[in-house]
C-alpha positions as CSV (number, residue, x, y, z in Angstrom):
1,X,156.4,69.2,50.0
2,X,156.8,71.7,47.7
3,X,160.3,72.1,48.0
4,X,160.5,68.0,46.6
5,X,160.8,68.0,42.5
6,X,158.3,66.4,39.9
7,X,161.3,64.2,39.5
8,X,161.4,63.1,43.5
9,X,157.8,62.9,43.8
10,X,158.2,60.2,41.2
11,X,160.2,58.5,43.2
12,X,158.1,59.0,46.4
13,X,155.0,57.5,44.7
14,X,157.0,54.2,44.0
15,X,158.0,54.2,47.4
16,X,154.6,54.5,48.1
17,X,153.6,51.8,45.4
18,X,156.0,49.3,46.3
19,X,154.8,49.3,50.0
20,X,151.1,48.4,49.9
21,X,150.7,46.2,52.9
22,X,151.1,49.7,55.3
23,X,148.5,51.7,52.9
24,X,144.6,51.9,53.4
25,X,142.8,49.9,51.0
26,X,141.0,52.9,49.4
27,X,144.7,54.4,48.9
28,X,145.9,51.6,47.9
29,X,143.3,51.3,44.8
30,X,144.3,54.8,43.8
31,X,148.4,54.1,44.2
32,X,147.6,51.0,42.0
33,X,145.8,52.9,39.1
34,X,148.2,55.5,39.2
35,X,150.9,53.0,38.9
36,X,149.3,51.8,35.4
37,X,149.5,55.3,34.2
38,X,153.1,56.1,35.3
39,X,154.5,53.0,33.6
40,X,152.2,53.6,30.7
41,X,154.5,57.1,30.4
42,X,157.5,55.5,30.9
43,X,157.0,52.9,28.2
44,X,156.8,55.6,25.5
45,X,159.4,57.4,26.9
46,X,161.8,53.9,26.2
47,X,159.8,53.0,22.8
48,X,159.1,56.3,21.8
49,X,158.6,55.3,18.0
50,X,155.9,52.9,19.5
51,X,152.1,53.2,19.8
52,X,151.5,52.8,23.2
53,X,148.2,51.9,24.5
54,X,145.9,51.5,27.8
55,X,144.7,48.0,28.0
56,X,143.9,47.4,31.6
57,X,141.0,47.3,33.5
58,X,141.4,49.3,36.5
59,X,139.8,52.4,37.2
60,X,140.3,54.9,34.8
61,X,138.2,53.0,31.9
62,X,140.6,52.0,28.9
63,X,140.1,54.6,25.8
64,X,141.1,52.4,22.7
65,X,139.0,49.7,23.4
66,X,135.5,48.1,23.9
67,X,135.0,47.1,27.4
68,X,133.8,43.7,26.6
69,X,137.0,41.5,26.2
70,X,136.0,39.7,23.8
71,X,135.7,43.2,21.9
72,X,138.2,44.3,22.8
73,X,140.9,41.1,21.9
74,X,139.5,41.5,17.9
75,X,139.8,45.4,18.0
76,X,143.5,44.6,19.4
77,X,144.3,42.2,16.9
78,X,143.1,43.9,14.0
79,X,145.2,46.8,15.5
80,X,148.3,44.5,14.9
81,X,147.6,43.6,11.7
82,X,146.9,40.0,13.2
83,X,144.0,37.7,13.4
84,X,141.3,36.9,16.3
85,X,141.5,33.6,17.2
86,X,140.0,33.5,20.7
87,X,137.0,31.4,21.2
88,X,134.6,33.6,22.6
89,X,132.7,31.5,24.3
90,X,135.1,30.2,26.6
91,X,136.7,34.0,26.9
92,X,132.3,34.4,27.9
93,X,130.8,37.2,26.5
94,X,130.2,39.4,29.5
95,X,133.4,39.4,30.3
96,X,135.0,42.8,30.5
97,X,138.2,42.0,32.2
98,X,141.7,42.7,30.6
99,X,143.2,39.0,30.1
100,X,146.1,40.0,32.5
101,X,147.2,42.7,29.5
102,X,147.3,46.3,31.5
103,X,149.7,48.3,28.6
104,X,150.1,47.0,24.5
105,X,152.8,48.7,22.1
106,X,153.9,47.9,18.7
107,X,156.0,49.6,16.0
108,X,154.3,49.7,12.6
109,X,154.7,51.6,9.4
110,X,152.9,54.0,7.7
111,X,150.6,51.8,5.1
112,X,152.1,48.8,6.2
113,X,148.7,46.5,6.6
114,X,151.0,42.8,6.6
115,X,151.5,41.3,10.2
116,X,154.4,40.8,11.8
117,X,155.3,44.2,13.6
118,X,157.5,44.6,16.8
119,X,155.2,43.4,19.6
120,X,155.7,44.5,23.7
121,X,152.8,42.7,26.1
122,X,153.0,44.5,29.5
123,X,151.8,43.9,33.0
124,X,152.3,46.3,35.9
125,X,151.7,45.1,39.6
126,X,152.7,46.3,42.9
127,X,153.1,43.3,44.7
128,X,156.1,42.6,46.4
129,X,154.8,38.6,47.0
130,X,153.1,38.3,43.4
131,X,155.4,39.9,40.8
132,X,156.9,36.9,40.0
133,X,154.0,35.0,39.2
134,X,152.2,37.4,37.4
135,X,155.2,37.3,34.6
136,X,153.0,35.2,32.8
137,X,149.8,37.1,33.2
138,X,150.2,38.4,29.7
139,X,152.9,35.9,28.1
140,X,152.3,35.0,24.9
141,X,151.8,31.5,26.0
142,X,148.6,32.5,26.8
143,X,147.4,35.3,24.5
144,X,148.0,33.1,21.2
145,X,145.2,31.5,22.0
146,X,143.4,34.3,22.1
147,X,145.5,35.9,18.6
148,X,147.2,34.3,15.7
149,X,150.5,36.1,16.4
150,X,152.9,35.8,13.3
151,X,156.0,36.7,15.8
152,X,155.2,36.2,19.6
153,X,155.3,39.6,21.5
154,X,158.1,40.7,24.0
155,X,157.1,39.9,27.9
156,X,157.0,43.1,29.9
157,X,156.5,43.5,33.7
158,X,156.5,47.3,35.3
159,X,157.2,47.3,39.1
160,X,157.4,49.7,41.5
161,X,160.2,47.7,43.6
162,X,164.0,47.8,43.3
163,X,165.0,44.2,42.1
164,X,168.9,44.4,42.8
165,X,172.0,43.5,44.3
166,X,174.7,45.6,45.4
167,X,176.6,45.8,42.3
168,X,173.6,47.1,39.9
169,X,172.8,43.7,38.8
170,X,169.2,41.6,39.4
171,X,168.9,40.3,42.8
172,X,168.0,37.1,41.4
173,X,167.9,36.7,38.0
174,X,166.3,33.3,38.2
175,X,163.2,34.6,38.7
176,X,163.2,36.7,35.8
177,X,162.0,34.4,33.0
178,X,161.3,34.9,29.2
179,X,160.4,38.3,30.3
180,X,162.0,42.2,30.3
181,X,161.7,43.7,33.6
182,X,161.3,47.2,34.3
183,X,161.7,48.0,38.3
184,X,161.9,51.4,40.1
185,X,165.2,52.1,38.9
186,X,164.9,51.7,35.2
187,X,161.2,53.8,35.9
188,X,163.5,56.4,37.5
189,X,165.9,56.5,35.2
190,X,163.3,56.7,32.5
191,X,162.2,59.6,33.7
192,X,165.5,61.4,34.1
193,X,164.9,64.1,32.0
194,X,161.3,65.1,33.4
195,X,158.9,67.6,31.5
196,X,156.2,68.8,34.4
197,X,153.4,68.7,31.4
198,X,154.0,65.1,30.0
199,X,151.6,64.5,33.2
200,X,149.3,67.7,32.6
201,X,145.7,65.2,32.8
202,X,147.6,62.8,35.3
203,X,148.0,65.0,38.1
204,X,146.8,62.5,40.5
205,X,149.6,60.8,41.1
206,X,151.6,64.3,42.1
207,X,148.4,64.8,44.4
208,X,148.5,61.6,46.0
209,X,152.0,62.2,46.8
210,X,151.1,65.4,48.2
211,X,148.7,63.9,50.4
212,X,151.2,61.5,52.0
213,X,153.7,64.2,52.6
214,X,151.2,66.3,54.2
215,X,149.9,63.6,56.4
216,X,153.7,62.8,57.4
217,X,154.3,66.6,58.6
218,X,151.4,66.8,60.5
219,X,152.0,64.0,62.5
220,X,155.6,65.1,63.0
């Protein structure tokens, strides 16, 4: 174990993410936290002149905003510069899920209060069975009725699973629609260059890793 790289024990946890159906569900729970917060890194590493922000609502509780969604869709919009539209009743006011959003990021300017910034809407799942679907978990179709969004925000999936063919391209780019796919090699290549502090309060996922690897040599 500690012979493997930060680098290949990145790696090894999307091995580990993008093959759920074999891991405990308490495990499982912890891989797919984790997972938020590795592709939360990786997005600033690709829009690194972006604000990047938690908006899930897994386990680690979201920092930026209310817990309440209803709260937390006005603090978001006024965050863009854009205006709360979503009828609150219907969203129900004890709601404190996420709307399907698990990672915002926008490029503003400094003192720049008009609307219309660069927009990027991201969902992360480890589903092998569900990916697809879920591509429209945070699509704008949906979250312009919850904000009035002068330019409609880029579609983002993060997942853990290699989506392609033998010559480098998707394995079926059919099912990629309206959307910008990041899978386990584009994560991977991401973090290429990897700093061991850029996860210095996110150890967990380097000790779940450990865990597995530990398990695996004492049963061989």
């Amino acid at each position: 174990v500690s012979s493997l790289s930060e680098k290949m024990k990145i790696y090894v946890f999307l091995l580990l993410c993008s093959n759920l159906r074999i891991i405990t569900n308490k495990e499982r729970n912890v891989l797919t936290t984790d997972f938020e917060v590795l592709s939360l890194e990786a997005l600033k590493r690709y829009l690194p002149e972006f604000t990047v922000h938690h908006f899930g609502k897994c386990q680690k509780a979201r920092e930026h905003y209310p817990n309440k969604l209803v709260d937390a869709i006005e603090k978001l919009a006024s965050k863009l510069n854009e205006r709360d539209i979503c009828d609150k009743n219907g969203i129900g006011t004890s709601n404190t899920g996420d709307g399907g959003l698990d990672i915002v990021a926008w490029r503003s300017l400094s003192h720049d209060t008009a609307p219309g910034n660069l927009i990027c809407f991201v969902q992360c799942t480890c589903s092998h069975g569900e990916w697809e679907r879920k591509l429209y978990d945070a699509h704008f179709d949906k979250w312009r009725h919850y904000i009035d969004f002068t330019h409609l925000p880029a579609n983002v999936m993060f997942i853990p699973i290699c989506f392609r063919s033998p010559n480098g391209g998707w394995f079926s780019k059919d099912n990629i629609r309206s959307s910008i796919v990041i899978d386990r090699l584009r994560i991977c290549l991401l973090f290429d260059n990897f700093v061991p502090t850029d996860f210095s309060q996110n150890d967990t996922i380097f000790q779940t890793v450990d865990g597995f690897l530990n398990l695996q040599e004492q049963l061989t």
